[in-house]
N, C-alpha and C positions, 0 to 999 in steps of 0.2 A: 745280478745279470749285468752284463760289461755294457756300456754306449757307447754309439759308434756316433763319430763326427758326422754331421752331412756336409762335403764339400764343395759349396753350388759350382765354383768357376772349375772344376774339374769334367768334362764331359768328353766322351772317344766319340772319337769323328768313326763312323763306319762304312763300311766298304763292302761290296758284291763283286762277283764275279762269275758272271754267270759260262755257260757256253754249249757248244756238242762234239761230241768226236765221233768223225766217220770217217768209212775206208776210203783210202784213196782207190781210185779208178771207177769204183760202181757207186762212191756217196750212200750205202747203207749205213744207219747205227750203228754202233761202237757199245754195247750194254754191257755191266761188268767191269768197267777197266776204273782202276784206280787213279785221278787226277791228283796231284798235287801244285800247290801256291805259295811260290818263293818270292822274298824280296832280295833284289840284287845290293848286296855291300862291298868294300871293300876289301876287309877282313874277312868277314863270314856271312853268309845269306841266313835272311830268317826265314822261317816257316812259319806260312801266315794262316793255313789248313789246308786239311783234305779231305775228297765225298766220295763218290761210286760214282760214275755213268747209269743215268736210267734204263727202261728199254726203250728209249728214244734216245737214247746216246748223248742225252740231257743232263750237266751239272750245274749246282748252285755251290757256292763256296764264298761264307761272309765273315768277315775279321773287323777288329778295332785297331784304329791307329798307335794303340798299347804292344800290339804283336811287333812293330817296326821301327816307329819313332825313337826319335834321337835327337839331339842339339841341332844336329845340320840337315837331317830330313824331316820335310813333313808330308808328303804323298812317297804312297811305295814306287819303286821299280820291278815292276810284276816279270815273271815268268811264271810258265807252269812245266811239269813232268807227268805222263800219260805214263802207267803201269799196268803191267797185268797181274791177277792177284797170287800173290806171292812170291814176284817177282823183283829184285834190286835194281836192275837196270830197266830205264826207263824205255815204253817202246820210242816216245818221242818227248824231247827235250827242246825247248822253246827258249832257250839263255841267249839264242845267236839273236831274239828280237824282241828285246826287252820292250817293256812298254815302259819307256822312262815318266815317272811323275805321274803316274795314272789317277784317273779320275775315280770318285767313289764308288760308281755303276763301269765297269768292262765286263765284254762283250768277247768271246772266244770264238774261232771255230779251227778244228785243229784234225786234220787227215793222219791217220797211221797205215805204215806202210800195207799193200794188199798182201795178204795172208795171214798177217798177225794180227795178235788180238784175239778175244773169244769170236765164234760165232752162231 
């Protein structure tokens, strides 16, 4: 049977991101729509996961600082992309307000256009 080291000083910082998506104009739930959580780079963004909207238009989305870090960061630069299922293009894309340096717990709320989206 193989042993594995325990490496004590190795431990991932973790992170949440909680939030809700609703329609703009009436503020109903958003259920069904696929959130995604990017960190913003230079080269290439990572993906740091993604969940469902509940039927409260409720997502959780939790990562380790393993998903992003690097030499010269150590908190991500969040955005997120709102989808509908089975869809590529996102209904809404949040890159234009990055949350630079975010904190371990953020906090979302994010309107898609009225019409789109399940309902």
């Amino acid at each position: 049977m193989p042993q594995f080291l325990r490496v004590p000083w190795i431990r991932w910082q973790r992170f949440r991101i909680t939030g809700e998506v609703k329609r703009q104009g009436d503020g109903r739930p958003c259920p069904g729509l696929r959130v995604a959580a990017f960190d913003q780079d230079h080269i290439q963004d990572d993906f740091l996961g993604e969940t469902m909207t509940n039927a409260d238009g409720h997502f959780e989305i939790r990562f380790t600082d393993a998903e992003f870090k690097d030499l010269v960061e150590a908190q991500p630069d969040i955005y997120l992309c709102v989808f509908e299922p089975g869809q590529r293009e996102p209904l809404v894309d949040t890159s234009y307000a990055v949350r630079n340096n975010a904190s371990n717990d953020e906090y979302f709320e994010i309107e898609i256009p009225a019409g789109a989206g399940s309902d």
